[in-house]
Backbone as a chain_set.jsonl record, in Angstrom:
{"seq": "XXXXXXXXXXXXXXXXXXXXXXXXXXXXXXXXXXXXXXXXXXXXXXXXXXXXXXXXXXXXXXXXXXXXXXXXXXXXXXXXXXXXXXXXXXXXXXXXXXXXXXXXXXXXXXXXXXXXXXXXXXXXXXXXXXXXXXXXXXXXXXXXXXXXXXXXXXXXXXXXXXXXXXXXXXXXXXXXXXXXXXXXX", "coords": {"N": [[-50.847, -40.377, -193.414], [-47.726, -40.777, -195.062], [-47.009, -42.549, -197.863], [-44.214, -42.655, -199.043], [-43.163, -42.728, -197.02], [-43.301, -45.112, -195.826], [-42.036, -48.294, -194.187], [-40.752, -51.681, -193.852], [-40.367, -53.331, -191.169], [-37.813, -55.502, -188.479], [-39.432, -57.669, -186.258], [-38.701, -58.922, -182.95], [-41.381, -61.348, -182.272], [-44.738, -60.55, -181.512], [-45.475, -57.675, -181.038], [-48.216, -56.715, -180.053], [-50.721, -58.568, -180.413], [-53.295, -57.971, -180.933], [-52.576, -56.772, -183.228], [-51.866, -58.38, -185.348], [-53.157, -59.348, -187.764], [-51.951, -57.195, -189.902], [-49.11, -57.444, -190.038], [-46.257, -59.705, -190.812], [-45.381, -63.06, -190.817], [-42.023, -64.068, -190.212], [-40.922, -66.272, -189.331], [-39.184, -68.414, -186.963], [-40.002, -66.732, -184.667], [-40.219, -63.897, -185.565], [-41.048, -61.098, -186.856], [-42.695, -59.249, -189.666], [-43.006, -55.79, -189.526], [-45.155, -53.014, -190.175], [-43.825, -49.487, -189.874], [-43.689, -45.651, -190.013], [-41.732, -43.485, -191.093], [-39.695, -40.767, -190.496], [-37.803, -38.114, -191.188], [-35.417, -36.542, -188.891], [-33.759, -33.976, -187.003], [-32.33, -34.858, -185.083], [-32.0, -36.989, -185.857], [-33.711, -40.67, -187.859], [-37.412, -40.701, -186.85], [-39.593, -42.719, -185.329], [-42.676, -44.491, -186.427], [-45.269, -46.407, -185.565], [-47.046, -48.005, -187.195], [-50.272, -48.699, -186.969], [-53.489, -51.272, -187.378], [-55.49, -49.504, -187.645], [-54.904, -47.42, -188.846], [-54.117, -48.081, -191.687], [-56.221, -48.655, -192.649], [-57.293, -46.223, -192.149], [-56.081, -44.971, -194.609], [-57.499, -47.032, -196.676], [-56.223, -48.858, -197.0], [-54.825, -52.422, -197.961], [-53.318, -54.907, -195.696], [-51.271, -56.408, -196.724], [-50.516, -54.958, -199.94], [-49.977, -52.436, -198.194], [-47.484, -53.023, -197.012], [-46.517, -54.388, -199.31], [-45.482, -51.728, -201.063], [-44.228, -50.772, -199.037], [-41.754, -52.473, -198.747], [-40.974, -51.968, -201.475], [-40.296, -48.636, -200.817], [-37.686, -49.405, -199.21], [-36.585, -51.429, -200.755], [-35.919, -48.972, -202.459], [-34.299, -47.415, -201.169], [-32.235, -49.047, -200.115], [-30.729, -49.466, -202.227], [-29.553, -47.198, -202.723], [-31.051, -45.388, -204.141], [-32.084, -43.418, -202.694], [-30.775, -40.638, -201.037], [-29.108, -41.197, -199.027], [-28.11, -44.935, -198.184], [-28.162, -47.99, -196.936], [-25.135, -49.815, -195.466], [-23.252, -51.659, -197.185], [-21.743, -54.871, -197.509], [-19.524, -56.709, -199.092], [-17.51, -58.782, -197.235], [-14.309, -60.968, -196.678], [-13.742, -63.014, -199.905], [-15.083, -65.259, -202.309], [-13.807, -69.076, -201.338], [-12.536, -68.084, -199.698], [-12.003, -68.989, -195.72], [-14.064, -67.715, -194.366], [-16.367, -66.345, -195.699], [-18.996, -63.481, -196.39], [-21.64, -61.372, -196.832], [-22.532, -58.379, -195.163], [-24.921, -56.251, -194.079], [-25.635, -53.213, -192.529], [-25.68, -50.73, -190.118], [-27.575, -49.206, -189.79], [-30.803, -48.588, -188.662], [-32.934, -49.946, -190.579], [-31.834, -52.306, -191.834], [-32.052, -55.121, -191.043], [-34.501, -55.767, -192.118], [-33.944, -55.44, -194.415], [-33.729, -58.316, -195.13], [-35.964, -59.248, -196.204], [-35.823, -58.436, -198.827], [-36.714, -58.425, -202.195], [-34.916, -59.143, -204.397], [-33.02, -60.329, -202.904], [-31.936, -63.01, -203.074], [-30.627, -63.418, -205.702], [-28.727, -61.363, -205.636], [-26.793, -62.363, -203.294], [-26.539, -64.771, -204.071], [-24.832, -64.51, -206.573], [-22.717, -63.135, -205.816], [-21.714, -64.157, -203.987], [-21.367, -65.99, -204.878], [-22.299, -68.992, -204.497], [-24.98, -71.42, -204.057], [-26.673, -72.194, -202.437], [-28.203, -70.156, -199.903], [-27.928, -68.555, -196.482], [-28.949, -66.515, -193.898], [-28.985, -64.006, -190.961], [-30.415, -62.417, -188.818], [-29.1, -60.67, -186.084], [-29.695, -58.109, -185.24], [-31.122, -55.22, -184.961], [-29.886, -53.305, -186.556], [-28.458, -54.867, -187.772], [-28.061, -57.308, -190.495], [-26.769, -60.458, -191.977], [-25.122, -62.238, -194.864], [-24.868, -65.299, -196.035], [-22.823, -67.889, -197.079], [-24.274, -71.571, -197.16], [-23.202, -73.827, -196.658], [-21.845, -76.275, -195.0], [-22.89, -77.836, -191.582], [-21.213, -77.342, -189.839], [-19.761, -75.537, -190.665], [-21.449, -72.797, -190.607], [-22.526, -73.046, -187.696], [-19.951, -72.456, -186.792], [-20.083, -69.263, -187.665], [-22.574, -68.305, -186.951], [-21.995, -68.566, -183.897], [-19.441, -66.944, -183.843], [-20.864, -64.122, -184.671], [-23.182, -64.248, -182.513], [-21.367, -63.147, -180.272], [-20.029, -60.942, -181.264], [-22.354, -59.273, -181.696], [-23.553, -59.732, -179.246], [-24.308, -57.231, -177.315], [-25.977, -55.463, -178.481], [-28.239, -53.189, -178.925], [-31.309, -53.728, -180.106], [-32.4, -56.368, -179.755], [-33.076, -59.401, -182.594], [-33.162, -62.056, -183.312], [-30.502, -64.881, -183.166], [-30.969, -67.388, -184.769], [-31.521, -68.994, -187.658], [-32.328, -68.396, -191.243], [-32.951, -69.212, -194.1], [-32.866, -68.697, -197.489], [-34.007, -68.024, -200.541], [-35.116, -68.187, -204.423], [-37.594, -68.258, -204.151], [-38.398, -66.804, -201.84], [-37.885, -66.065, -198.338], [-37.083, -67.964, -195.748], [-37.759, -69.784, -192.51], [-34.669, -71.425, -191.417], [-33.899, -74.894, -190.564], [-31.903, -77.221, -188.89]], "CA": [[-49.682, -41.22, -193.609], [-47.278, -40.248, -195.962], [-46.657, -43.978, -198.484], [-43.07, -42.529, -199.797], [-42.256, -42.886, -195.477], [-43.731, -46.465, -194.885], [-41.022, -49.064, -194.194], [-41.055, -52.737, -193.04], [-39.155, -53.202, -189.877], [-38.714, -57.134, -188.44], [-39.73, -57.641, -184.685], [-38.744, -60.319, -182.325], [-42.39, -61.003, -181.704], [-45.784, -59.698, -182.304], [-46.096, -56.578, -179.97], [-49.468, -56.524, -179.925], [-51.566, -59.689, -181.055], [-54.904, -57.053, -182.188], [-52.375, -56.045, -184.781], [-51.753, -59.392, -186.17], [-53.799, -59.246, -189.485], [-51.027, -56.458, -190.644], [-47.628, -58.189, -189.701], [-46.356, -60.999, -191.394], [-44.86, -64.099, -190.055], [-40.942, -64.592, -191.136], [-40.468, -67.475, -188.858], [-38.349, -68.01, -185.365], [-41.094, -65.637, -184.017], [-40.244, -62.594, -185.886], [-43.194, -60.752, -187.817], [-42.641, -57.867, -190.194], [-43.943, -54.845, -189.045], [-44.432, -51.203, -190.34], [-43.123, -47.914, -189.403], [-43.764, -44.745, -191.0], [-40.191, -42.921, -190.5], [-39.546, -39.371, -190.787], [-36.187, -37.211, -190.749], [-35.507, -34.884, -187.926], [-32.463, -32.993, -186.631], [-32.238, -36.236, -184.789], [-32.346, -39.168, -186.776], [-35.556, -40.76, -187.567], [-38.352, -40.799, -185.991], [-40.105, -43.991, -186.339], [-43.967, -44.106, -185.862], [-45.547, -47.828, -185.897], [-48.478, -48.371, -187.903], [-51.105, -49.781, -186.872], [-54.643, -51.684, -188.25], [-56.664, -48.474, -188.383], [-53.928, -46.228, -189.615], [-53.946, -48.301, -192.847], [-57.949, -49.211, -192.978], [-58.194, -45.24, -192.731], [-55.572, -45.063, -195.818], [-57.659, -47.427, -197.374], [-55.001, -49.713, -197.811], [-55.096, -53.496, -197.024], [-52.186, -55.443, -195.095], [-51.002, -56.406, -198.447], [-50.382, -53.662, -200.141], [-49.171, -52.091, -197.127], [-46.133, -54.478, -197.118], [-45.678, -53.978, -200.737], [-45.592, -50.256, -201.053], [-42.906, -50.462, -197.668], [-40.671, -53.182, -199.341], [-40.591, -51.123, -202.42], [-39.743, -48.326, -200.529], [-36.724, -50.453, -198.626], [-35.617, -51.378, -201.901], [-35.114, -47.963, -203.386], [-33.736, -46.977, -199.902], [-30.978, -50.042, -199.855], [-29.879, -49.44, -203.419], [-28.767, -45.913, -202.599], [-31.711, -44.366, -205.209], [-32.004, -41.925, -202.338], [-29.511, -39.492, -200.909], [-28.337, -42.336, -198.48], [-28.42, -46.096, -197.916], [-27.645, -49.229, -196.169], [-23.895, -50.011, -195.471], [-23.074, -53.513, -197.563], [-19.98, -54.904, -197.729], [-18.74, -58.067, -198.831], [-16.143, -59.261, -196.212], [-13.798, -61.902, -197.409], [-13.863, -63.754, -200.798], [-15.493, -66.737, -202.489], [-12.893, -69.699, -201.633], [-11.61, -68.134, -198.461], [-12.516, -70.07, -195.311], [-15.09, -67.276, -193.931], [-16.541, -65.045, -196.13], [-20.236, -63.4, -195.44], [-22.494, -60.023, -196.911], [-22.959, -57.368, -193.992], [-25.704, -55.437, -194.238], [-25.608, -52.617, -191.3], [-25.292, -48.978, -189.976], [-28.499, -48.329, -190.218], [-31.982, -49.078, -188.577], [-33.776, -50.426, -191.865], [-30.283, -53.155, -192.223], [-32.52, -56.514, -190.738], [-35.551, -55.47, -192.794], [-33.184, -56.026, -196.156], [-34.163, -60.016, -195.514], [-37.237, -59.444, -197.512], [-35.923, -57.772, -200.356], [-37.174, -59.753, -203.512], [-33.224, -59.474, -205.023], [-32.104, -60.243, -202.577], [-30.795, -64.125, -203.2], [-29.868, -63.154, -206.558], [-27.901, -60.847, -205.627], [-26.515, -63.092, -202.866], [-25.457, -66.26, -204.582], [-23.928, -63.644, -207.613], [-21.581, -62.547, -204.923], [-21.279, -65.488, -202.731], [-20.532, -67.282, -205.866], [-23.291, -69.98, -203.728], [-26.345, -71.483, -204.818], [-27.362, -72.339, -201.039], [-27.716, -68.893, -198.773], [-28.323, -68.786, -195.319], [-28.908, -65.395, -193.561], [-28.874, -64.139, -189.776], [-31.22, -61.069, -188.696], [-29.04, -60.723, -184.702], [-30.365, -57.017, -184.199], [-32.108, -54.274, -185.979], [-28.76, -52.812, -187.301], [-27.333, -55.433, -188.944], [-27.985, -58.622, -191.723], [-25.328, -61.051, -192.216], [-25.467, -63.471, -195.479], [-23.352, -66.309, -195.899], [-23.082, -69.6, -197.936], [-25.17, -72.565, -196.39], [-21.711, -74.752, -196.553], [-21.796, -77.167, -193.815], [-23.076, -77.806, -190.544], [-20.035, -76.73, -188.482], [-19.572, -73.211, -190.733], [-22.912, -71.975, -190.181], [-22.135, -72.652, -185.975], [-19.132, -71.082, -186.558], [-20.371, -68.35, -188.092], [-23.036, -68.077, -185.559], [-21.141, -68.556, -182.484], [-19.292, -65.098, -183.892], [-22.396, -63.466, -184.845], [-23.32, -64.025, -180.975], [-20.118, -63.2, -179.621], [-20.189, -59.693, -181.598], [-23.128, -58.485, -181.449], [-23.96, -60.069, -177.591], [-24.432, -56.125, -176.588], [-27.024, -55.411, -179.127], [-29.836, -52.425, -178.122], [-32.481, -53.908, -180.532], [-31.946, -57.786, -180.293], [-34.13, -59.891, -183.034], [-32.463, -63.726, -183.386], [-29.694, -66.022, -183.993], [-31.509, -68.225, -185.839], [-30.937, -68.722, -189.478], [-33.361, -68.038, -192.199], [-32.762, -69.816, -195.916], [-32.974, -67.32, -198.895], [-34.306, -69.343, -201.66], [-35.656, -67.802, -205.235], [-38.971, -67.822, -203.844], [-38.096, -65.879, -200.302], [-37.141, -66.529, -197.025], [-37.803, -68.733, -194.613], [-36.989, -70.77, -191.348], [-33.863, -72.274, -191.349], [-33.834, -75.946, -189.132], [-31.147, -77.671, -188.902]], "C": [[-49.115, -40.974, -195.001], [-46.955, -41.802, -196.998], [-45.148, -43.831, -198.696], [-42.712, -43.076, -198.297], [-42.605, -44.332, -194.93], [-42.457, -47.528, -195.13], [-41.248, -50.103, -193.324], [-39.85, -52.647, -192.196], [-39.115, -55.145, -189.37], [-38.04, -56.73, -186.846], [-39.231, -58.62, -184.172], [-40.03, -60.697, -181.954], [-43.132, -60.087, -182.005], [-45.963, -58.644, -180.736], [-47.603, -56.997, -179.045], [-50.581, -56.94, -180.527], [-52.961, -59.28, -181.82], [-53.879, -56.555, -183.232], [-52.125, -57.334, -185.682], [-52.054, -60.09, -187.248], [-52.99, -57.887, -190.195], [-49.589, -56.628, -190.625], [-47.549, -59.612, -190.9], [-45.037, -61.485, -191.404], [-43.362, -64.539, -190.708], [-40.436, -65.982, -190.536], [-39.467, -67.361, -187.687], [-39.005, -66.713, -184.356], [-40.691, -64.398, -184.4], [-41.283, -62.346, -186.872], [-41.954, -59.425, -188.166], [-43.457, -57.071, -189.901], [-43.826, -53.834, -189.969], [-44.625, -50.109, -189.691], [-43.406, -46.735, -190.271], [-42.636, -43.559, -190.437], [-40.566, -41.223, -191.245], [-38.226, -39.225, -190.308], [-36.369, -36.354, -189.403], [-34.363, -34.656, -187.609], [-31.736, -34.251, -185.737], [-31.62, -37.844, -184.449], [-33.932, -38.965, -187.213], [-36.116, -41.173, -187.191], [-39.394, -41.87, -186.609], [-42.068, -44.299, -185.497], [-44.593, -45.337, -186.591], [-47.016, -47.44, -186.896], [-49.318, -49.102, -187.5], [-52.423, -50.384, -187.987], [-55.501, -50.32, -188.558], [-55.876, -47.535, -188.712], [-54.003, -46.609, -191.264], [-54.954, -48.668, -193.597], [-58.12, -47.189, -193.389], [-57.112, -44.718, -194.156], [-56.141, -45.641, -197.166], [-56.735, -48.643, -198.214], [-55.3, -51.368, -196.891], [-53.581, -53.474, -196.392], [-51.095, -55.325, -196.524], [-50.114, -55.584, -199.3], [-49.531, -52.745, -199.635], [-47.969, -52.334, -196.977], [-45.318, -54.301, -198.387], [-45.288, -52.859, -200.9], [-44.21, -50.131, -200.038], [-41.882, -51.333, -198.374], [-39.971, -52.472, -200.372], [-39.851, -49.913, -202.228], [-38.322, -48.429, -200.258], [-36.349, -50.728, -199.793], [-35.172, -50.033, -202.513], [-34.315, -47.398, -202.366], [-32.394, -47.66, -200.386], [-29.885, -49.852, -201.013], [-29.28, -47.909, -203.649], [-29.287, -45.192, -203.677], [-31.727, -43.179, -204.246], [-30.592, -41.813, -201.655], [-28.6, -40.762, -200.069], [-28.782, -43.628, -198.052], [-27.628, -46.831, -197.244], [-26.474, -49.448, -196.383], [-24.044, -51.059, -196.07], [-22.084, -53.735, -198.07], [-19.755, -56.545, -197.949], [-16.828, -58.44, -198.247], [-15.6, -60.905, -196.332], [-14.029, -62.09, -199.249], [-14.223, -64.735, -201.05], [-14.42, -67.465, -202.233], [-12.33, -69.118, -200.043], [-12.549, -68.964, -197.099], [-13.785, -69.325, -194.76], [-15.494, -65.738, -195.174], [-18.728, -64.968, -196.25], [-20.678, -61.944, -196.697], [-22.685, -59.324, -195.467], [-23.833, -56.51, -194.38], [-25.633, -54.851, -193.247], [-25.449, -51.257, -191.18], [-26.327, -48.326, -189.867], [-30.256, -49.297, -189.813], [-33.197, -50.407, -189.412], [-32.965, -52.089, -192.217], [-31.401, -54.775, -192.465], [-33.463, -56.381, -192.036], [-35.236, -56.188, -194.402], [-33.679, -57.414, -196.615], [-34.971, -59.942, -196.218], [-37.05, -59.075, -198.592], [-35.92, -58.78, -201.018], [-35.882, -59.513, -204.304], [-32.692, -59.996, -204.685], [-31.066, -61.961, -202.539], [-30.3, -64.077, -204.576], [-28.744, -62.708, -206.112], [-26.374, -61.66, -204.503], [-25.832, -64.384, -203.197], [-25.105, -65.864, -205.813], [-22.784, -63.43, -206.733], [-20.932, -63.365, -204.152], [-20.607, -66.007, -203.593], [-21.362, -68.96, -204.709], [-24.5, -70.154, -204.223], [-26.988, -71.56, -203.389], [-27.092, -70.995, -200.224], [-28.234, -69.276, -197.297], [-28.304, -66.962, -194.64], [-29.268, -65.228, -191.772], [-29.245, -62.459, -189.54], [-30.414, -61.113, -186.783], [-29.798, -59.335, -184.094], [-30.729, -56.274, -185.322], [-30.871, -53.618, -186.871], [-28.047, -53.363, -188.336], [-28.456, -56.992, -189.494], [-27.219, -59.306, -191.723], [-26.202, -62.534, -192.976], [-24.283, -64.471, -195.994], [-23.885, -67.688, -196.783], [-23.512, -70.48, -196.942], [-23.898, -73.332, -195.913], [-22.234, -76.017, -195.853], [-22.369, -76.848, -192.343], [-22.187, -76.827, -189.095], [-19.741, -75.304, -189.573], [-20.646, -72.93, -190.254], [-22.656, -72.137, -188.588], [-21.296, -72.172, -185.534], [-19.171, -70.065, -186.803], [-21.486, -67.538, -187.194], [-22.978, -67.697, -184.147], [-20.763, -67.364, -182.364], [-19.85, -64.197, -184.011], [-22.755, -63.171, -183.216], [-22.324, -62.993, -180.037], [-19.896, -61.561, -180.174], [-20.973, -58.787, -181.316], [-24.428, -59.063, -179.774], [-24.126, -58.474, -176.904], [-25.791, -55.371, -177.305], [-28.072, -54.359, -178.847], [-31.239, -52.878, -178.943], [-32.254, -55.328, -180.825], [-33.251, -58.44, -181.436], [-33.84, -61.254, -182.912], [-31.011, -63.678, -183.823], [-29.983, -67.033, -184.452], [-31.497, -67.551, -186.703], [-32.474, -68.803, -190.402], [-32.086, -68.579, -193.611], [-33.503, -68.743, -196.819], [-32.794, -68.707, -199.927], [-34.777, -68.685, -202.993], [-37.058, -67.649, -204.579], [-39.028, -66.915, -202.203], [-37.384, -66.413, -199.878], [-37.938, -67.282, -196.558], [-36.756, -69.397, -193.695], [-35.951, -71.552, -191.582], [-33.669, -73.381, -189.859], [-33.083, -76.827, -189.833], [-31.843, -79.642, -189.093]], "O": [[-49.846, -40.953, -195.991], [-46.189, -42.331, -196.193], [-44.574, -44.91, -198.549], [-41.874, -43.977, -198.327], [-42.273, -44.701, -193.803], [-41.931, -47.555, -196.243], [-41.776, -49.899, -192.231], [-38.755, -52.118, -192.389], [-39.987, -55.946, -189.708], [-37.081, -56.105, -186.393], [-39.208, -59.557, -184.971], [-40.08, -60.3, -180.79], [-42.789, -59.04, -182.553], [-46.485, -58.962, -179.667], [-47.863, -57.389, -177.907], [-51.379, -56.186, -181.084], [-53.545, -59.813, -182.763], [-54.352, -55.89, -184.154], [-52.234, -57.137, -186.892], [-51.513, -61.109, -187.676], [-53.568, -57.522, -191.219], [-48.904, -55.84, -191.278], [-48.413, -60.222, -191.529], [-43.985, -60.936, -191.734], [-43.399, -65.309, -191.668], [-39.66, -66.709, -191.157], [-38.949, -66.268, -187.455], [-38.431, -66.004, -183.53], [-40.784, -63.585, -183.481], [-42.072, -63.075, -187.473], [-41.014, -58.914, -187.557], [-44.651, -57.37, -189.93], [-42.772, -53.611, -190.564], [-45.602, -49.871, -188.981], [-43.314, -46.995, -191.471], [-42.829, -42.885, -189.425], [-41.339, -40.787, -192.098], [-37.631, -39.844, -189.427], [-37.333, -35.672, -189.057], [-33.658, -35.49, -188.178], [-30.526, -34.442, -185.862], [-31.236, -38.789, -183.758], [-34.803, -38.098, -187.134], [-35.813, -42.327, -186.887], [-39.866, -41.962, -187.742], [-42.409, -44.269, -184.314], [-44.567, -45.462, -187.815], [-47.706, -46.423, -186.961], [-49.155, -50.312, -187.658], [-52.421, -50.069, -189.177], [-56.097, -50.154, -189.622], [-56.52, -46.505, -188.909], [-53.965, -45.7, -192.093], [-54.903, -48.958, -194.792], [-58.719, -46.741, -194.366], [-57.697, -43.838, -194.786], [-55.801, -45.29, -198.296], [-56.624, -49.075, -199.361], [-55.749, -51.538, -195.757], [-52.802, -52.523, -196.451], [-50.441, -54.42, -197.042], [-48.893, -55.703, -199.189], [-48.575, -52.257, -200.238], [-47.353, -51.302, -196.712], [-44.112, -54.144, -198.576], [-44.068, -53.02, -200.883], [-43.264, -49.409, -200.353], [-40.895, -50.644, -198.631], [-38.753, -52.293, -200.372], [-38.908, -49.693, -202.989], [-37.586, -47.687, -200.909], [-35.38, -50.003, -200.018], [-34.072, -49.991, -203.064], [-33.415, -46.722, -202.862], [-31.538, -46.997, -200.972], [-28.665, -49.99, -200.922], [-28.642, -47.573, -204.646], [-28.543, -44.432, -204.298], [-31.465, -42.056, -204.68], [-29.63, -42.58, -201.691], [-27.529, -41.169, -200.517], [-29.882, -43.619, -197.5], [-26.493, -46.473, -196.929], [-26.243, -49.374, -197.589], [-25.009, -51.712, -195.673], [-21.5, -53.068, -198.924], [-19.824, -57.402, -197.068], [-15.671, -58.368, -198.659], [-16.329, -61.874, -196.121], [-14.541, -61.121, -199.81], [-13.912, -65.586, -200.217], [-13.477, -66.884, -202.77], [-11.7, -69.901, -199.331], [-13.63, -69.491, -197.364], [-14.739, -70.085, -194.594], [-15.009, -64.615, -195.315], [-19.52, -65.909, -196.212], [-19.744, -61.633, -197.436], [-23.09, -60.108, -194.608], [-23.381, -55.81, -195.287], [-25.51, -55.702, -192.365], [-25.075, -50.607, -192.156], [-26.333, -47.095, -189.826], [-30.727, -50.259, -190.42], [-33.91, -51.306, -188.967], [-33.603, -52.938, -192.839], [-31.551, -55.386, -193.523], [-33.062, -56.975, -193.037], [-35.836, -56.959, -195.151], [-33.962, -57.773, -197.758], [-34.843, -60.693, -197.185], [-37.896, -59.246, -199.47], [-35.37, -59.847, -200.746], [-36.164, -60.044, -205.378], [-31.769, -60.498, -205.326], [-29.91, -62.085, -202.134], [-29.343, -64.84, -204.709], [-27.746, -63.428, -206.108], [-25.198, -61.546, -204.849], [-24.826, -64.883, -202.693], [-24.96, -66.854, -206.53], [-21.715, -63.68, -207.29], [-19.779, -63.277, -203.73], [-19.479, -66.467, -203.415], [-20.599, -69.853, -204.343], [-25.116, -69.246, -204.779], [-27.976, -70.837, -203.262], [-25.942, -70.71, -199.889], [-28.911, -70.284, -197.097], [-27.434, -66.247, -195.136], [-29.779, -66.204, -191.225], [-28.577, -61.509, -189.948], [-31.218, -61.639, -186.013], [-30.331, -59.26, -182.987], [-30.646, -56.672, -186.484], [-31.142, -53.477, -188.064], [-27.39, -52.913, -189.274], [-29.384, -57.484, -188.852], [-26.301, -58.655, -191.224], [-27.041, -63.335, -192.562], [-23.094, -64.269, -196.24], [-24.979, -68.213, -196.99], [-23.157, -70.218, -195.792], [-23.67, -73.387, -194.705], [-23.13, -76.674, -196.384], [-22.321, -75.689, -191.933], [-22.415, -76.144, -188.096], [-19.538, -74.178, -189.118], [-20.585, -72.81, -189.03], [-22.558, -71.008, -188.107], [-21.248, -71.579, -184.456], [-18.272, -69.427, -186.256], [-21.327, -66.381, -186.805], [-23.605, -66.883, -183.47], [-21.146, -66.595, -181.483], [-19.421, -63.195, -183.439], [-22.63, -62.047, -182.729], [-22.748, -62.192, -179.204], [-19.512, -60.85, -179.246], [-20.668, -57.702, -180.821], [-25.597, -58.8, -179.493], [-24.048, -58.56, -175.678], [-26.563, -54.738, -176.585], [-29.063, -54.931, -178.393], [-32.289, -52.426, -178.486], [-31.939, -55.644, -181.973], [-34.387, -58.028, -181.205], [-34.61, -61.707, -182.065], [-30.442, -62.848, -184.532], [-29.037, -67.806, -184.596], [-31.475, -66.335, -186.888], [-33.521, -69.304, -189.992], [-30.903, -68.345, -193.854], [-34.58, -68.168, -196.66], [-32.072, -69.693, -200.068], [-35.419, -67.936, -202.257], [-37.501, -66.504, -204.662], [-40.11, -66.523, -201.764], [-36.465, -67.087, -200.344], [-39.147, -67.39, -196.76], [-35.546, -69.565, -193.845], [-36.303, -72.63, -192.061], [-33.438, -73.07, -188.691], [-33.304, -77.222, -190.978], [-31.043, -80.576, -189.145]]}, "num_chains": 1, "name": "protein.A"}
């Protein structure tokens, strides 16, 4: 296993409950998983990891996780040759405005980056975030606001990406200085 190729991925669901001491739990039943990706003529080729792939590495869960995030961050920030689409769509002050993360396999995964509500309520101009993992392609972060934005914001979220080939949720996740977690209404 190559470490520069390990990358967290987030699941709807634990595949495969004997791997469940190397996943870890983001809430609304998705689990971070990893992948050890490679290039090919292609795309890339994405090759799960399991418990004895990373016992014979010598590596714990842990570790594992860290090493792939780290990755995923130098990925997202465009240190290598190419990264994650991100776009802020709208403006602070207008009545919908959001972060897109997308284009690109790795997109959902972004939820864990440890910047990432800095960078988020710098841009939002928001101290409250709220975020929405609908499929493996895309992210979408948005100000907490009110009850009725976040279901409108949702509702379109659905309504867009309702065709989806890798669905994960529409449930919301809270981005807080200390991570993520479950958003309940």
């Amino acid at each position: 296993m190559q470490r520069s190729n390990l990358y967290p991925y987030l699941v709807p669901g634990l595949f495969n409950p004997e791997w469940e001491e190397i996943v870890v739990p983001i809430g609304h039943g998705v689990h971070a998983t990893l992948f050890e990706d490679h290039e090919s003529e292609g795309g890339i080729v994405h090759a799960t990891v399991s418990p004895e792939g990373l016992r014979s590495e010598g590596l714990t869960a842990e570790e594992a996780h860290r090493i792939a995030l780290e990755n995923l961050e130098r990925f997202a920030t465009g240190e290598q040759e190419w990264g994650i689409s991100a776009k802020m769509l709208g403006r602070p002050g207008d009545a919908v405005h959001f972060l897109l993360f997308s284009d690109h396999p790795r997109a959902a995964a972004c939820l864990r980056l440890p910047h990432l509500y800095a960078q988020a309520t710098h841009l939002l101009e928001a101290d409250e975030i709220c975020a929405c993992v609908p499929q493996r392609e895309s992210l979408v972060v948005f100000p907490k606001r009110d009850r009725a934005y976040r279901e409108m914001v949702v509702s379109k979220i659905r309504e867009i990406e309702a065709d989806a080939r890798r669905p994960i949720t529409f449930e919301l996740f809270e981005l807080t200085s200390e991570g993520v977690r479950p958003f309940v209404e």
